[in-house]
N, C-alpha and C positions, 0 to 999 in steps of 0.2 A: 392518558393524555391523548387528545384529539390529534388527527395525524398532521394537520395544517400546523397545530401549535409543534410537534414533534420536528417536524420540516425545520421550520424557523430556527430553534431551541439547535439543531444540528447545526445547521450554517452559520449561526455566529457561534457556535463551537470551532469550527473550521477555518473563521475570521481570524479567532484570539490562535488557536495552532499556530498559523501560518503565522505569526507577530514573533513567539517562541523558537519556530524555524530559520526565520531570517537573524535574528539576535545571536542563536547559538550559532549559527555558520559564519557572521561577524566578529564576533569575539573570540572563535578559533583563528579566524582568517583560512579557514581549510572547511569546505563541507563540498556538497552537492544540490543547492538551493533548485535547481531546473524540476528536476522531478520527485525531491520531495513536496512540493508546491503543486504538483499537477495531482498527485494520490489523495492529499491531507482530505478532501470530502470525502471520499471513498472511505478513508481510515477515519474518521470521525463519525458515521455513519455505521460501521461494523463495532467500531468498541466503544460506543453511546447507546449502541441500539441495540445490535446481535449477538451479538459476542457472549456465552457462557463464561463467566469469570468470574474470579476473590481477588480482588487484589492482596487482600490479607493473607489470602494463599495460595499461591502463586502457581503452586505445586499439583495444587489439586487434581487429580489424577480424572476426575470427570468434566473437565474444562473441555470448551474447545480450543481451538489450536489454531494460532496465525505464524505463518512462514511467510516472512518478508526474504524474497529469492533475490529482489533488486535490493542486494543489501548496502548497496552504497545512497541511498534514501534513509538512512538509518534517522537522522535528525527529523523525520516525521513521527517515527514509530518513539521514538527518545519524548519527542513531547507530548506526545497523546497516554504514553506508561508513566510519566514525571504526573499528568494532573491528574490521573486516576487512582496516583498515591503508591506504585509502585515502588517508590522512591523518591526521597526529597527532589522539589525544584529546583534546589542549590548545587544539585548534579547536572543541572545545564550548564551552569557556569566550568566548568571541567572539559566539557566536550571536544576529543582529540587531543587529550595531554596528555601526556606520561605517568602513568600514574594512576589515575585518573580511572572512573568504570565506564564511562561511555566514550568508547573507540569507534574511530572510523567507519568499521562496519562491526554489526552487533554480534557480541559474543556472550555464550548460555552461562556465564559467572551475572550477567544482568539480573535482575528479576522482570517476572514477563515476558523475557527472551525465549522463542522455540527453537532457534535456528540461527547457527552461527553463519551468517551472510557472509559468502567473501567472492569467489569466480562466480559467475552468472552460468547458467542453468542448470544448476545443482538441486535450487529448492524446490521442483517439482519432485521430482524422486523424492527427496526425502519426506516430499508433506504426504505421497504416496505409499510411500513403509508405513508414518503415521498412521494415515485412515486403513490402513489392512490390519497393523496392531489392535487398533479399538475395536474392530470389528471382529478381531480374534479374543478379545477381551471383554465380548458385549458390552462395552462402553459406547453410552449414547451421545456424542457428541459428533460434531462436525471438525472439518480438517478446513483451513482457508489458506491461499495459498499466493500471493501478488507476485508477480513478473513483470519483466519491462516487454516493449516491442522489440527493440534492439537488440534485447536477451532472447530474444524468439528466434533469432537467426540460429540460436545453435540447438547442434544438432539434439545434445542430452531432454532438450524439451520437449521433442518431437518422441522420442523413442518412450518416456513417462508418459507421455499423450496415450502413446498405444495402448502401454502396460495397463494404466488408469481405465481404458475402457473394459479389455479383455478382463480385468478382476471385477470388474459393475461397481466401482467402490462410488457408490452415491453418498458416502458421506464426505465426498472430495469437490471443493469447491475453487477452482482457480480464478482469479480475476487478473487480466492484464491490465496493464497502467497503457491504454495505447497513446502517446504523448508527442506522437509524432518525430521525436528530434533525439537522435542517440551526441554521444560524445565527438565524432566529429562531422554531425551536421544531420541532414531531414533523412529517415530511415527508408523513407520510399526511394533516395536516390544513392543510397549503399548498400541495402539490401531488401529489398522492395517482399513483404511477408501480406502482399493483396489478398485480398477476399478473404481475410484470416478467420472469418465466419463461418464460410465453406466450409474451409481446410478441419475444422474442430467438428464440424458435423459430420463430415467426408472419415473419421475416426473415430465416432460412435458417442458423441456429448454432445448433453442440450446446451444451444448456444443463447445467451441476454445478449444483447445490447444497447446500452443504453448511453447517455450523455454523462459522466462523471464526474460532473462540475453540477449538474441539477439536481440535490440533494433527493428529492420526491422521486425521481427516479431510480436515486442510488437504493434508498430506503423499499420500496418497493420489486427491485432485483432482489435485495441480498433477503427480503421476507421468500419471495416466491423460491430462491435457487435454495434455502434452507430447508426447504419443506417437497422439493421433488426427490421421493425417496422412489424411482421408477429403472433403478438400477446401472444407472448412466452415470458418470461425473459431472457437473455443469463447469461449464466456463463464461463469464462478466466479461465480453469484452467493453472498457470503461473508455471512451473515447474520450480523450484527454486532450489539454492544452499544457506542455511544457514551460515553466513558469509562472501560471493562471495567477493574475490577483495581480501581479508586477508590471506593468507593461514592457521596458526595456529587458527584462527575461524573458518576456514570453517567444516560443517557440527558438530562441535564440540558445545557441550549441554551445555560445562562448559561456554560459552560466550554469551549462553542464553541470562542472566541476570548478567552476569560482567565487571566491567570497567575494561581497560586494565592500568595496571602500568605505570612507565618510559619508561620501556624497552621494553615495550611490544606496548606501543603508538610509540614512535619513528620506531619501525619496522613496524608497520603499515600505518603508514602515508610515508614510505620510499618504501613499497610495492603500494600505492594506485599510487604515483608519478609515479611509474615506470609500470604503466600498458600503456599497445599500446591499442589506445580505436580501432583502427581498428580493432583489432584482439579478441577484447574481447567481448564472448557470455559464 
């Protein structure tokens, strides 16, 4: 596939995502629509494009491997594993019940699930034991590994940053979701993690950055960061828009962690219809 047509064929993968994101967060009336909405190209991008996988076998011991750290985004990672057949679509309708296999934040009884998501900056370390396992295993695959900004304030991320360097595990690839906007309000005015570019260089990893919403970018990071085997770990920092595709989401803290109403669901699913994916970064 030509990469222009590959582009395209992503971003309205990423359209219909974000249609299944806002639906199942409504029909809960509980999700975190904010930033699973700013990852979905990134995550559509990786398991359209890069991502070693079966879905048929979920298990497969030479897969690669996605740790979703920000695991309360779970409703992105739930609809991107529902249309790749992990699991019927009819398990959207469930999301957040009692009962029910798709909880709040994702747990490894899922299929497709690496990492049971729940306190924030857990999933570096663990995608870390991962890529030292394979490597111990000569297993060829890659380790991927999504965090938030907000989640960057603690400390356990910073101390895997290190570890990640001093073992050269190049098959460790982090991407931040940087989205600007944690839970109660814009990250640079709670805990301001500036030059975060620096900082990941300044600890011995090659640092991307790119725009995370420009699919030809996303797609062209995650080619290049899967193929630098130079002994380093790379880190995507994916400069994000929290909310992206919605406008009264966007960037906006109250949608964090809130389902959108009637009226507020019908306007969004009426904005997401009407995006030109050509045009949309």
């Amino acid at each position: 596939m030509a990469k222009k047509d590959l582009v395209l064929e992503l971003k309205q993968k990423a359209k219909e995502l974000r249609k299944e994101i806002i639906t199942m967060i409504y029909k809960a009336q509980s999700g975190h629509p904010g930033g699973s909405l700013s990852c979905i190209d990134v995550l559509a991008g990786l398991y359209y494009h890069k991502l070693r996988i079966e879905p048929k076998n979920p298990l497969w011991q030479d897969r690669d491997r996605f740790v979703l750290s920000k695991g309360h985004c779970s409703p992105a990672i739930y609809s991107v594993l529902a249309d790749k057949g992990y699991f019927p679509k009819s398990e959207l309708d469930g999301y957040r019940k009692i009962g029910r296999m798709l909880q709040g934040h994702p747990e490894l009884s899922t299929p497709g699930i690496d990492f049971a998501g729940g306190a924030l900056g857990q999933g570096m370390s663990f995608a870390l034991g991962i890529s030292l396992a394979c490597r111990l295993d000569k297993r060829n695959c890659n380790v991927y590994c999504m965090i938030g900004d907000g989640e960057s304030q603690e400390g356990a991320v910073w101390e895997a940053t290190m570890a990640a360097a001093f073992y050269k595990t190049d098959n460790l690839i982090v991407i931040i979701d940087k989205n600007q906007v944690q839970q109660t309000g814009k990250t640079r005015e709670i805990m301001d993690i500036r030059n975060v570019g620096l900082k990941w260089k300044a600890f011995g990893w090659n640092v991307i950055d790119i725009n995370g919403h420009d699919m030809a970018q996303v797609v062209k990071a995650l080619d290049k960061a899967s193929n630098m085997k130079n002994k380093k770990p790379t880190i995507i920092i994916s400069n994000t828009i929290k909310g992206k595709g919605v406008s009264f989401m966007e960037l906006n803290h109250k949608f964090h962690g809130k389902a959108p109403n009637d009226e507020e669901y019908k306007k969004a699913m009426d904005e997401i219809e009407n995006i030109d994916v050509r045009k949309f970064k």
